[in-house]
C-alpha positions in Angstrom: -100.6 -13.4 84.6 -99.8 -11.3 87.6 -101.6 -11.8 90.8 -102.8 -8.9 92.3 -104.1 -8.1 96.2 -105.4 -4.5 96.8 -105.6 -3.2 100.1 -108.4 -1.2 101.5 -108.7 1.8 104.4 -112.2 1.2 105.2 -112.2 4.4 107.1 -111.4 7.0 104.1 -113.3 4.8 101.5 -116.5 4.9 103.6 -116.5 8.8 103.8 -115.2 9.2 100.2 -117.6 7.0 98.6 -120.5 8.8 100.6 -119.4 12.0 99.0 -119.1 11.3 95.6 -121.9 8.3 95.3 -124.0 9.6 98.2 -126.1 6.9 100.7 -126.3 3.3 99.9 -126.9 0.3 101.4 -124.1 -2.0 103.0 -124.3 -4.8 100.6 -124.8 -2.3 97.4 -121.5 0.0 99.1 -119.3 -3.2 98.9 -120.8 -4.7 95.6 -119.8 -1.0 94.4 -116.1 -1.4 96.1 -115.5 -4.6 94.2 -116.4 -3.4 91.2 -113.6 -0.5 91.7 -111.2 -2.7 92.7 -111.5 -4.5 89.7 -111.7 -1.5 87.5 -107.7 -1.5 88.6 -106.5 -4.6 87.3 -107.4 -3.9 83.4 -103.9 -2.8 81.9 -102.9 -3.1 78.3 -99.7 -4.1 79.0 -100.4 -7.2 81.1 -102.8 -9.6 82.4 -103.8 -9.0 86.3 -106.0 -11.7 88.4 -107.3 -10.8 91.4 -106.4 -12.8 94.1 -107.4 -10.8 97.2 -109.1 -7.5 98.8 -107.7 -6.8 102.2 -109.9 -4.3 103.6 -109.1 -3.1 107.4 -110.8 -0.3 109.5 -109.5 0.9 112.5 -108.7 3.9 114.6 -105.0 5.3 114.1 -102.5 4.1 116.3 -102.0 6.6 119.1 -98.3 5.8 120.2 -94.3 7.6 120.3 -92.3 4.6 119.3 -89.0 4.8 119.5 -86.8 4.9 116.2 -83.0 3.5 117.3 -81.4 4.5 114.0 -82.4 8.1 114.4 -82.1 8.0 118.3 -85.8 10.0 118.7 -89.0 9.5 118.8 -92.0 8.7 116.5 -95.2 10.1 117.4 -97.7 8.4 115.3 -101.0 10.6 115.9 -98.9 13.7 114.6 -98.9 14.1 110.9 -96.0 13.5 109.1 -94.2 15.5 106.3 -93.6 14.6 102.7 -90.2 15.1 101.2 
């Protein structure tokens, strides 16, 4: 049996839900996010056990790191592109 954590953005699954499921309460919205969660551990292929929802919300991080093996900056509140 594989052991399975899933991890939340609070953020975009508060606005998403509201679209697609419209107003609920706070208890009913998260009884509604563990029931999806644990719609994605059913696979035919192998068993999957829950063993924790990390769910986070917070601002983005609005900072230029520095990336040494590139020798430039990272500006984090810019979007980046997929290749």
């Amino acid at each position: 049996m594989v052991k399975v954590a899933i991890l939340v953005d609070g953020g975009f699954y508060r606005q998403r839900a509201y679209h697609l499921f419209g107003e609920k309460t706070a208890k009913e919205r998260a009884n509604e996010l563990e029931r999806y969660c644990r719609s994605h551990l059913k696979d035919k292929r192998e068993q999957r056990e829950l063993y924790r929802i990390f769910y986070y919300d917070c601002p983005p991080m609005a900072k230029k790191l520095y990336h040494p093996l590139s020798v430039s900056y990272t500006h984090l509140t810019l979007p980046t592109k997929l290749e």
